[in-house]
C-alpha positions as CSV (number, residue, x, y, z in Angstrom):
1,X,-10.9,-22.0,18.6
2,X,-10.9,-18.0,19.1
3,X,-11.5,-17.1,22.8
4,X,-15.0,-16.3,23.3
5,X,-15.7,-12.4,24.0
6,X,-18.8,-12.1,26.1
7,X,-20.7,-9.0,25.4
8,X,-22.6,-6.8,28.1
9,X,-26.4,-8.4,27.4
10,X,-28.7,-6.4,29.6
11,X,-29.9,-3.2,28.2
12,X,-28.0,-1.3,31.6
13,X,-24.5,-3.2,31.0
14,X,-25.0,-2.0,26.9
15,X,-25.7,1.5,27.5
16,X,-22.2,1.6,29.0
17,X,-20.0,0.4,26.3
18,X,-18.4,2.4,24.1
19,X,-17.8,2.2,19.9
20,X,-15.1,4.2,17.9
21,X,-16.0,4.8,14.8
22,X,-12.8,5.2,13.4
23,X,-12.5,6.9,9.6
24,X,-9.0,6.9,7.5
25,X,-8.5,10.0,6.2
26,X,-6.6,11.7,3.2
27,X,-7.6,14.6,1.5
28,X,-11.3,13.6,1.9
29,X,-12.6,17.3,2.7
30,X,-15.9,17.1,0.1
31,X,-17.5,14.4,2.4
32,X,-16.1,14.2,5.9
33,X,-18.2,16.9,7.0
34,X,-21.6,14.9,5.8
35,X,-20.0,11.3,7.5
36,X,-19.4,13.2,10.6
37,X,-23.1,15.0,10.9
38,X,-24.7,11.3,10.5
39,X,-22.3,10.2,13.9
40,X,-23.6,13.4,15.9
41,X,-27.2,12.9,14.9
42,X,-26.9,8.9,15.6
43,X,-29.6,7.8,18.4
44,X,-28.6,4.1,19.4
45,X,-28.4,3.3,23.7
46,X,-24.8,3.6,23.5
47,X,-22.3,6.2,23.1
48,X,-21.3,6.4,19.8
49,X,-18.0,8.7,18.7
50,X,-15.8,9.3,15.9
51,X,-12.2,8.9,15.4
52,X,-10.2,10.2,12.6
53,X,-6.4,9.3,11.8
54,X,-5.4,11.4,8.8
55,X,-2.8,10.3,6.6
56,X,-1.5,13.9,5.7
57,X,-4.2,16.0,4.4
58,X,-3.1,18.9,2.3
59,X,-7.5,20.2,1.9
60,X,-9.9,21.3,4.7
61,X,-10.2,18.0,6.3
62,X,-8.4,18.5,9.5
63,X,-9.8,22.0,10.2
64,X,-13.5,20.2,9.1
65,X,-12.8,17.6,12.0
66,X,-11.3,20.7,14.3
67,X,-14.6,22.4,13.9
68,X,-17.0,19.1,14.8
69,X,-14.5,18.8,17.8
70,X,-13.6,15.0,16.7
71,X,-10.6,13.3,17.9
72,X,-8.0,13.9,15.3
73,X,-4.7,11.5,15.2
74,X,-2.1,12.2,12.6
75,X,-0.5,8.9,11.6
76,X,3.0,8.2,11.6
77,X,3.6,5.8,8.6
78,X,1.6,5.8,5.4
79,X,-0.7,3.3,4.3
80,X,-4.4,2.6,5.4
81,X,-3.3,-0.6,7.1
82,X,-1.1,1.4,9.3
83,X,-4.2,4.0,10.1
84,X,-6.2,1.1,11.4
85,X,-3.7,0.1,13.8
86,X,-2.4,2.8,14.8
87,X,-6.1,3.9,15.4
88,X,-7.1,0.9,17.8
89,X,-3.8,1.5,19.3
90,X,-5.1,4.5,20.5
91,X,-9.0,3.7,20.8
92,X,-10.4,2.7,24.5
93,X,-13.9,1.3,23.2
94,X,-15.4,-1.9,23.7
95,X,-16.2,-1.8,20.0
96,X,-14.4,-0.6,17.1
97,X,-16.1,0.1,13.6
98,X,-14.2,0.8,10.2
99,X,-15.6,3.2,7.4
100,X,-14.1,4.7,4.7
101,X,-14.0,8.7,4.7
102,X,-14.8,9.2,1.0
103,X,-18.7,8.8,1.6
104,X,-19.3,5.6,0.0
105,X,-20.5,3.7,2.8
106,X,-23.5,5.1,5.3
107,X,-23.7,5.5,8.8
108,X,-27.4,4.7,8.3
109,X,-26.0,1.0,8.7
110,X,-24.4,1.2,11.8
111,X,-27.3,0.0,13.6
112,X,-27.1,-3.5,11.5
113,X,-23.5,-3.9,12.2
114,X,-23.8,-3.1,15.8
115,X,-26.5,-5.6,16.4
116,X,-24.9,-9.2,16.3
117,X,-22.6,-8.1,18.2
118,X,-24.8,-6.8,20.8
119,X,-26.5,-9.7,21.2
120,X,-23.8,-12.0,20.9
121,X,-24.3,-13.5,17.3
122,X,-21.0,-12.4,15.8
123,X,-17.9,-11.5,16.3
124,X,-16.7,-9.6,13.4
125,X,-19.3,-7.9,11.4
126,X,-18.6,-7.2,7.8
127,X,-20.9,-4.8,5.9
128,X,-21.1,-6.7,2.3
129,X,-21.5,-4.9,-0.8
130,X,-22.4,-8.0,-2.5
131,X,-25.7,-9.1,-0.8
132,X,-27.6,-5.5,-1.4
133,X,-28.2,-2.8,-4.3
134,X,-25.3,-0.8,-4.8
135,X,-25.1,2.4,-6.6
136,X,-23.9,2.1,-10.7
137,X,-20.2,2.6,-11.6
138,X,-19.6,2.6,-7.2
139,X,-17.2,-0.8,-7.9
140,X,-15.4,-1.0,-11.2
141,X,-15.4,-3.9,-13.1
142,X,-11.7,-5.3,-12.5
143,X,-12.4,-4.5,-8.8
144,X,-15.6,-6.6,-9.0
145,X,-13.7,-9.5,-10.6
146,X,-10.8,-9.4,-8.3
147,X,-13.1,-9.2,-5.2
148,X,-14.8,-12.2,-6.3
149,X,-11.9,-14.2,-7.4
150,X,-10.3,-13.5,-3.6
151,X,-13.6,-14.3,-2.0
152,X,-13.5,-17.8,-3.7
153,X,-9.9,-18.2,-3.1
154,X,-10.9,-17.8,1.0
155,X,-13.8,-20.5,0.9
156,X,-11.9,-23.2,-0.6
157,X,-8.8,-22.8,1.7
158,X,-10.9,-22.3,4.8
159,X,-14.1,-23.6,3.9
160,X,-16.3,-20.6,5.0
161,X,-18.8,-18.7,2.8
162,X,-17.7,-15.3,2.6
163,X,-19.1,-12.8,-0.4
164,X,-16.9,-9.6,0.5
165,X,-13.6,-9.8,2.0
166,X,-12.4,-6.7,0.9
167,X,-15.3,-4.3,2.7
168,X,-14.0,-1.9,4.0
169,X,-17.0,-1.1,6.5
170,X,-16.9,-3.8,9.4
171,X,-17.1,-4.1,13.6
172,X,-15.9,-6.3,16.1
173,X,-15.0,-5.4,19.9
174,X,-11.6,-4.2,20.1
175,X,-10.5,-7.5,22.2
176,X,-11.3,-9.9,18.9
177,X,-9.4,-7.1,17.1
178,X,-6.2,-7.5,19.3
179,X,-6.0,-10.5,18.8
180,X,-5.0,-10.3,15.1
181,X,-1.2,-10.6,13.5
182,X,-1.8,-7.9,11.1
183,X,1.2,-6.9,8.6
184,X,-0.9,-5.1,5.7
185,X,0.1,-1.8,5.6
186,X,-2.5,-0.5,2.6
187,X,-5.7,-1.5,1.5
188,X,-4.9,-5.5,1.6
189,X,-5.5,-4.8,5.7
190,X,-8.9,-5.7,4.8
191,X,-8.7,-9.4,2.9
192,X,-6.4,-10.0,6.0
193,X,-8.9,-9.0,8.9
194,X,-11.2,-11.2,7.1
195,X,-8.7,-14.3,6.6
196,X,-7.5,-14.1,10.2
197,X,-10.4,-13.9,11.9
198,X,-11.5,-17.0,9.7
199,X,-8.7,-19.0,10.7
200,X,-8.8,-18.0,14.3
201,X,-12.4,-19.4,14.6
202,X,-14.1,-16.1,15.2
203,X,-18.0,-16.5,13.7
204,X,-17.9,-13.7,10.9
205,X,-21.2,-12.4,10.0
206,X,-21.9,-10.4,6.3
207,X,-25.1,-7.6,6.7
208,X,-26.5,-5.9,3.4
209,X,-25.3,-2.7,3.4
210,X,-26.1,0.6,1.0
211,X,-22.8,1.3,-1.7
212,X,-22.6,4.6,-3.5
213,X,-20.3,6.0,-5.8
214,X,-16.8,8.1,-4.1
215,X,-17.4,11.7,-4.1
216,X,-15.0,14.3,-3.8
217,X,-11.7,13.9,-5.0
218,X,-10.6,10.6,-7.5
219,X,-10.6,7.0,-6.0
220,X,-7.2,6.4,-4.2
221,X,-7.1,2.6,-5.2
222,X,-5.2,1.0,-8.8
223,X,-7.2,-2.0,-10.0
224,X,-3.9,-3.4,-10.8
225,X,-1.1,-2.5,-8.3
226,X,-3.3,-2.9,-5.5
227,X,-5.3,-6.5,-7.2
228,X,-1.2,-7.9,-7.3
229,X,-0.6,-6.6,-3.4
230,X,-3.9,-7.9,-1.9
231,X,-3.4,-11.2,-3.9
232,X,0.5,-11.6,-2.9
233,X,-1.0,-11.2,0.4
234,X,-3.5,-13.3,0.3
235,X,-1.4,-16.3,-1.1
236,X,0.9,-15.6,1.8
237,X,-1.4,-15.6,4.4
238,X,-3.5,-18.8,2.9
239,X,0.4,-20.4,2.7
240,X,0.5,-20.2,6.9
241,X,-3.2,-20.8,7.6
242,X,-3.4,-23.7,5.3
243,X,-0.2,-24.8,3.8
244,X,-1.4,-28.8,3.1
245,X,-4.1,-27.7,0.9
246,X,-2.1,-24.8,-0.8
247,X,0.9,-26.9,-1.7
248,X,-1.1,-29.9,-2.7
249,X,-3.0,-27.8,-5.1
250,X,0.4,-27.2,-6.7
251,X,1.3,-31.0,-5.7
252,X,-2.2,-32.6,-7.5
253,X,-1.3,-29.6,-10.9
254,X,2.6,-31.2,-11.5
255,X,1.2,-34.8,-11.2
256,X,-1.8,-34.2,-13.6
257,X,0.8,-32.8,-15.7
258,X,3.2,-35.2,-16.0
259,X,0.6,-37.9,-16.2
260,X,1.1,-36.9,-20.3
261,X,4.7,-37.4,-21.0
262,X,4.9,-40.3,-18.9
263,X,1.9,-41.8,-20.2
264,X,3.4,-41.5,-23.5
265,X,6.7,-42.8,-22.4
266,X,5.1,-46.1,-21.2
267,X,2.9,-46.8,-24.3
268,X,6.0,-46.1,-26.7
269,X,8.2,-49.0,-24.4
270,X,4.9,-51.1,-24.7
271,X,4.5,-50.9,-28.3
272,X,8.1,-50.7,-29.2
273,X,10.2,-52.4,-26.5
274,X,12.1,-49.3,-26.4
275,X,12.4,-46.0,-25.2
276,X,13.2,-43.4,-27.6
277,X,11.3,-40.1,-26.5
278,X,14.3,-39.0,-24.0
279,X,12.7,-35.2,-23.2
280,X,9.4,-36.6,-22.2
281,X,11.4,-39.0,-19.8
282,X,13.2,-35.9,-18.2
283,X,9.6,-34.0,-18.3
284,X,7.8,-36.8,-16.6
285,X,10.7,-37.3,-14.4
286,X,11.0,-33.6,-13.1
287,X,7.1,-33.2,-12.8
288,X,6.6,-36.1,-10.7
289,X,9.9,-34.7,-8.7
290,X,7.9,-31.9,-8.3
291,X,4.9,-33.1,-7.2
292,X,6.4,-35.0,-4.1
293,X,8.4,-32.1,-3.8
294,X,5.1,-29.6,-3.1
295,X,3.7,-32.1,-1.1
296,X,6.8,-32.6,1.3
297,X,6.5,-29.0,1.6
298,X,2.8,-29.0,2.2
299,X,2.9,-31.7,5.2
300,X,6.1,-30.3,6.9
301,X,4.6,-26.7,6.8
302,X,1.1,-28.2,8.3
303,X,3.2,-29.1,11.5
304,X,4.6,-26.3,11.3
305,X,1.4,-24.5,11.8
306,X,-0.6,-26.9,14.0
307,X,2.8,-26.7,16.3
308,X,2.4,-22.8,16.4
309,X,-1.5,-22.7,17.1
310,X,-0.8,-25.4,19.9
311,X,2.0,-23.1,21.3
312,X,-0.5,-20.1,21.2
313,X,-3.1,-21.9,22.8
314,X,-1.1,-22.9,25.7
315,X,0.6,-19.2,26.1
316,X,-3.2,-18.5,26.1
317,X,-3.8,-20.9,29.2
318,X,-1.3,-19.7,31.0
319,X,-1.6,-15.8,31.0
């Protein structure tokens, strides 16, 4: 289980903490402006500020965020995965809260994100697109499949009920953050927030939130080349958070499988006293090969895992 991060509960201790609302930017000059008006005209009991980390605007973004005196980092590698961490890197809140610069998301919903953790009934909030209205043509169909298929992917490896994994609108105190083994260096960084807080015992909590449409300039995500990099991800994280139950997916599929050929194999020695269908012999042979093969695989790389989690656990205890 996660440590537990205890959040300042009286109204006095509250009022002092802190949130970044940290924004990726690239070329994202037609709405910055408007995202950065709603944070100065926020009235919540604790300071609220924005943080930008620009990916190498060529428009008016920068000198838009020069003018509204905002904190400005330029990032040093590509990739919004990279912008997040660089970001908390360089962020001193108690709280830091993700939103997309291209003015799909609304800082109208802060206050809803903000408030489990306040009170202590979360500790990652995710703003879900799924659970509320959302603007026509704001999520494309392929996107919509892909988001599902990825959500149900999650809940059967880690038996949790998540309906968004790839929002890119979320909060958690900076501590739960740090605790993370990110690796996604583009828009996956998402799917894998979601999974390692999952599998790190963290209580993740999904709040309606309003979707519109992307102003400004064209979307920056490929349904395809970005659906094959969050799901390569995915499958790679799923393989070291749950390896028995990945592998014998793949263990119980070869089995099934071969149940065919050998079947057949059987009832022709039965009926004929001999065995004459060689290739469903090797078939049968190498799927059942196959099957004890994923599951070797699967139990070794559970000890594996458990051995790792008991390791961090005890470097834990002792710092």
């Amino acid at each position: 289980m996660a440590e537990k991060i205890e959040p300042k509960s009286s109204e006095g201790l509250i009022s002092e903490l802190q949130v970044d609302i940290v924004i990726p930017t690239l070329n994202e000059g037609m709405t910055i402006d408007d995202i950065l008006q709603d944070i100065s005209n926020l009235k919540l009991p604790i300071e609220v500020s924005a943080l930008v980390i620009d990916g190498g605007s060529l428009d008016n973004t920068l000198e838009i965020c020069k003018k509204a005196n905002v904190r400005v980092i330029r990032q040093r590698s590509r990739g919004k995965g990279t912008a997040i961490r660089e970001a908390v890197e360089y962020s001193n809140a108690d709280i830091i809260v993700f939103i997309d610069g291209d003015g799909t998301y609304s800082i109208a919903d802060l206050e809803m994100l903000l408030e489990p953790l306040l009170t202590d009934s979360a500790d990652m909030v995710v703003g879900s697109r799924v659970k509320t209205k959302r603007e026509k043509g704001s999520i494309s169909f392929l996107n919509n499949i892909g988001n599902k298929l990825f959500n149900k992917t999650i809940n059967f490896s880690l038996g949790s009920g998540v309906a968004d994994s790839l929002s890119g609108y979320r909060a958690f105190y900076r501590k739960t953050f740090m605790e993370f083994v990110l690796f996604s260096n583009s828009f996956e960084i998402e799917v894998e927030m979601t999974v390692e807080a999952l599998a790190k015992g963290y209580r993740v909590l999904e709040v309606p939130i309003s979707y519109g449409r992307r102003h400004g300039t064209n979307t920056k995500l490929s349904s395809l080349d970005d659906g094959i990099k969050i799901g390569r991800t995915l499958l790679f994280i799923l393989m070291n958070v749950n390896p028995l139950k990945f592998f014998g997916i793949f263990s119980l599929g070869f089995f099934v499988v071969g149940l065919y050929p050998g079947i057949l194999v059987i009832v022709e020695k039965i009926s004929t006293g001999q065995i004459i269908s060689l290739p469903a012999v090797v078939l049968a042979a190498l799927l059942f090969i196959s099957s004890a093969i994923c599951m070797v695989i699967g139990i070794l790389s559970e000890l594996v895992v458990t051995s790792r989690r008991r390791l961090e656990a005890m470097i834990k205890r002792t710092h």
